[in-house]
C-alpha positions in Angstrom: 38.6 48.4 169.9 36.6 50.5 167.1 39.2 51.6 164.6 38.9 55.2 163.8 36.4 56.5 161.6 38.0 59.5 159.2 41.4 61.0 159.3 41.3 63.1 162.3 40.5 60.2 165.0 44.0 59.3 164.1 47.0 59.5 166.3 49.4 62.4 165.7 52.7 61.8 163.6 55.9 62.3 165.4 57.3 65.1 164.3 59.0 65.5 161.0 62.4 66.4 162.3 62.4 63.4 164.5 61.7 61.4 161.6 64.2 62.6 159.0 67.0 62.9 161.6 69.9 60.3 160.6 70.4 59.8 164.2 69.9 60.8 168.0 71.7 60.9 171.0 71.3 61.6 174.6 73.3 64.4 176.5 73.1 66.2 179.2 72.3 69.3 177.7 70.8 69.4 174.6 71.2 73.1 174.1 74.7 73.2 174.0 75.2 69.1 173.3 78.7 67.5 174.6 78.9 63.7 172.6 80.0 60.7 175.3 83.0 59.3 173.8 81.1 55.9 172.8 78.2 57.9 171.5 80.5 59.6 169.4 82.7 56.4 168.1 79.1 54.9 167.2 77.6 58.1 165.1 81.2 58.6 163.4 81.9 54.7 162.7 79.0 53.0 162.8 76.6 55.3 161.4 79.0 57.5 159.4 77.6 60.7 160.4 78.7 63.3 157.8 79.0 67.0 158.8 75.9 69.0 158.2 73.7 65.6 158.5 70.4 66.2 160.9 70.8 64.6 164.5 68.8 65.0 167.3 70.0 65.8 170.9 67.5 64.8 173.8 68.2 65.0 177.5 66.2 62.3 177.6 63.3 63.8 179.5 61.2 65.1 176.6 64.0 68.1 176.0 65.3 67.8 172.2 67.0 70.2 170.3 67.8 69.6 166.2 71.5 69.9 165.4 73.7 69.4 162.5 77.2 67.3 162.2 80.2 69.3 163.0 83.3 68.8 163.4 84.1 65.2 163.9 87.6 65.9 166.3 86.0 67.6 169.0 83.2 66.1 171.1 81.8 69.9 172.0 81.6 70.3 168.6 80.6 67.1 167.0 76.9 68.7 166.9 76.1 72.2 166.3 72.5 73.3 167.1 70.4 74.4 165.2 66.7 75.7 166.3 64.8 75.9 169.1 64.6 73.7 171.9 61.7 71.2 171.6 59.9 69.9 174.9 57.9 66.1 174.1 55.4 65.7 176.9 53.8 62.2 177.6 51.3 61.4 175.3 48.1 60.4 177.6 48.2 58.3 180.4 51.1 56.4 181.9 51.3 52.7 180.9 53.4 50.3 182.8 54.2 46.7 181.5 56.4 44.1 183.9 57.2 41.1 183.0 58.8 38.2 184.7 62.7 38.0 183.1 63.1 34.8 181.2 66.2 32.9 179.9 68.9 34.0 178.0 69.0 37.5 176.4 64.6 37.5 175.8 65.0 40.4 178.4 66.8 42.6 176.3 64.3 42.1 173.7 61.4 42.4 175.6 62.1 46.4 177.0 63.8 47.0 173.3 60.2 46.4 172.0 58.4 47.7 175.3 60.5 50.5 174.3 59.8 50.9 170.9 56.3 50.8 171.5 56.3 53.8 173.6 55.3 52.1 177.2 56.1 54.5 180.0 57.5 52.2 182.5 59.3 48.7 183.0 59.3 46.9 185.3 61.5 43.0 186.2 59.1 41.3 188.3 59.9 38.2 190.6 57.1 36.1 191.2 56.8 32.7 192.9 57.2 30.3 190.0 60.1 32.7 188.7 63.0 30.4 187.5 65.3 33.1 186.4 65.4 34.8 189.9 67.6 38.3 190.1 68.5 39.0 193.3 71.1 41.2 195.2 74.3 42.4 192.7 72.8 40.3 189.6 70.1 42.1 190.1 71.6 45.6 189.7 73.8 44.0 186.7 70.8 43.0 184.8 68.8 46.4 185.3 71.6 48.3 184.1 71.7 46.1 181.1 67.9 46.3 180.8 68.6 50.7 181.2 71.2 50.5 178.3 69.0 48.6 176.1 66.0 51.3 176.8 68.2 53.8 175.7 69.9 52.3 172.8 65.9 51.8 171.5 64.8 54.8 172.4 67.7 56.7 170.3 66.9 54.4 167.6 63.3 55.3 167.4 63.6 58.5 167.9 62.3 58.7 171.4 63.1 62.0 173.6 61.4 60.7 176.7 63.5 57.5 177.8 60.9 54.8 179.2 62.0 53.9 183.4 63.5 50.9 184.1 62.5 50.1 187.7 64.9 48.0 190.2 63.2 44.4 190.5 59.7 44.0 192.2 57.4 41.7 193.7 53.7 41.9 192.8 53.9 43.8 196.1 56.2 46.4 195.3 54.8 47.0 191.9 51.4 48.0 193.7 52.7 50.0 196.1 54.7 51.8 192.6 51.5 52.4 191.2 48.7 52.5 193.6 46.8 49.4 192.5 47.1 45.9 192.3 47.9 45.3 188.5 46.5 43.3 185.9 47.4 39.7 185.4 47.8 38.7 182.3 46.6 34.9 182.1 44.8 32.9 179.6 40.7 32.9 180.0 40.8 36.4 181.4 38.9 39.3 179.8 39.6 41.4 177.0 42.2 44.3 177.7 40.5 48.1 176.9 41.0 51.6 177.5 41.0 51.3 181.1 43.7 49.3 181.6 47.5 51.0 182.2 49.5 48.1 184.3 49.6 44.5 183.1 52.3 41.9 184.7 53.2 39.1 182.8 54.3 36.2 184.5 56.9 33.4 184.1 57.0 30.2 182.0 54.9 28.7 184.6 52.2 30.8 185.0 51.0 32.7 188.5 50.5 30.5 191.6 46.8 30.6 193.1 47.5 33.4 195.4 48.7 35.8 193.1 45.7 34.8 190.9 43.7 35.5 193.6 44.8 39.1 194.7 45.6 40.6 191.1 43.6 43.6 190.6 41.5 41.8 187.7 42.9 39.0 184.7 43.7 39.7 181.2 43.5 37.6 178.3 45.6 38.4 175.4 44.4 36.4 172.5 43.1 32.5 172.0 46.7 30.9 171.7 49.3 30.1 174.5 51.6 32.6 174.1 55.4 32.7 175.6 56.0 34.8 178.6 58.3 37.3 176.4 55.7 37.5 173.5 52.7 37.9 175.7 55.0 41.1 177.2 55.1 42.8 174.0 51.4 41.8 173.4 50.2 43.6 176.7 52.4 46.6 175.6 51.2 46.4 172.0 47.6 46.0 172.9 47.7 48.8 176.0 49.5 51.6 173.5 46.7 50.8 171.4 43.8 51.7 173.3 45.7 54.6 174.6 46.3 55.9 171.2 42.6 55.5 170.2 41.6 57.6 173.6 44.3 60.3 172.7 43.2 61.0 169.1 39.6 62.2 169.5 41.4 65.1 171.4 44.2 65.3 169.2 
C-alpha cells in the first residue's frame, strides 16, 4: 500500500465531540436517552461521571446525540441532550473478518479489537479442523458474549455504528452471507489490497485441502506463522487499511 502523499489523502478525524466525550452509551433513543440500570452503575461508579461532563448517546446504528451529566438519581435524567442529532454512515465499503474461535477467552479479544478497528461484520466460523466447536445452546451463549464484548468496545472507542456479530457459520454459510466465497487467509498466499473485504481465518490447525481448494482466492498476512487470534486482528488491521487509503482521495 502507497502511504499518502500530502495532508489531504488522509483519512478523516472522528469527530471532535466523539473524541472529548468522557464516555458513551447505547439507548434506544438517543434523542431523549433513558440509561440501562448497569449502564448507569458503570458511568456513575466506574467512570465517575460528574454532572455537566460530555457523553455521547448512540442507538447504535449511526444515530448519536451529545448530552451532558444530569441528575445522577434518575435514569431519564442521568443525561440531558444537548445539540442536534448526529447520523454516522459507514465509511466505504463493508468489511467482514471471521475467524475460527479459539481457546479460552482469545474470542473476546479478537471482536474487542475487530471492533476497535472499525470492521463491519463478525463472524464465528466452524471449520473442519475446528477444536473449539460451538454448537446448539453454547453456541448462542458464546455469541451473546461475543455481542456484549462488541458493544462494551464500541462505547469505549467511541463507535456509534455497533459492528454485527453473526450466529456461527460454516465456510458455506458465510458465502451465502456475503455473496462470494471469502478469502483464506493461509501462509504463501498473496498480498491482501484494496479489493479484498472478507478474509476467514482458520483454526490452530490450518484449512483442510477442500476448503483450500474452494476459497475464493488465499491471503498471506506477513512472512512469520502467526496464531489464529493474531492473524484475525491482522486481516482486520490490514483490510481497514486499504479501505481507509481508498476512502481518503474522496474525503
Amino acid at each position: 500500500m502507497t502511504p499518502p502523499d500530502d495532508a489531504s489523502a488522509r483519512p478523516a478525524a472522528p469527530d471532535p465531540r466523539l473524541v472529548a466525550a468522557a464516555a458513551m452509551v447505547f439507548v434506544t433513543d438517543p434523542r431523549a436517552p433513558v440509561v440501562d440500570p448497569a449502564d448507569a452503575r458503570h458511568l456513575l461508579d466506574v467512570l465517575r461521571l460528574r454532572p455537566g461532563e460530555p457523553v455521547i448517546a448512540s442507538d447504535g446504528c449511526g444515530v448519536w446525540v451529545p448530552c451532558r451529566g444530569g441528575r445522577a438519581a434518575d435514569p431519564g435524567s442521568l443525561l440531558v441532550p444537548e445539540g442536534e442529532a448526529v447520523t454516522s454512515t459507514p465509511g466505504g465499503p463493508s468489511l467482514t473478518v471471521a475467524f475460527a474461535p479459539v481457546k479460552g477467552d482469545r474470542p473476546e479479544w479478537v471482536v474487542q479489537k475487530l471492533t476497535e478497528l472499525g470492521v463491519d461484520r463478525i463472524v464465528p466460523l466452524t471449520t473442519r479442523r475446528s477444536v473449539v466447536r460451538w454448537e446448539g445452546e453454547r453456541a448462542g451463549r458464546a455469541v451473546e458474549r461475543l455481542r456484549r464484548v462488541a458493544v462494551e468496545a464500541s462505547a469505549q472507542c467511541r463507535r456509534p455504528l455497533l459492528p454485527e456479530v453473526t450466529p456461527v457459520l460454516s465456510l458455506e454459510g458465510l458465502a451465502e452471507r456475503t455473496g462470494s466465497p471469502p478469502a483464506l487467509a493461509h501462509p504463501g498466499g498473496s498480498p491482501p489490497g484494496g479489493a479484498d473485504r472478507v478474509v476467514a481465518v482458520g483454526p490452530e490447525g490450518g484449512w483442510d485441502a477442500d476448503e483450500l481448494a474452494a476459497a475464493g482466492s488465499l491471503l498471506g498476512l506477513g512472512p512469520t506463522v502467526l496464531r489464529a487470534e493474531t492473524a484475525a486482528v491482522a486481516a482486520g488491521t490490514l483490510l481497514c487499511a486499504f479501505r481507509a487509503a481508498l476512502i481518503a482521495p474522496l474525503a
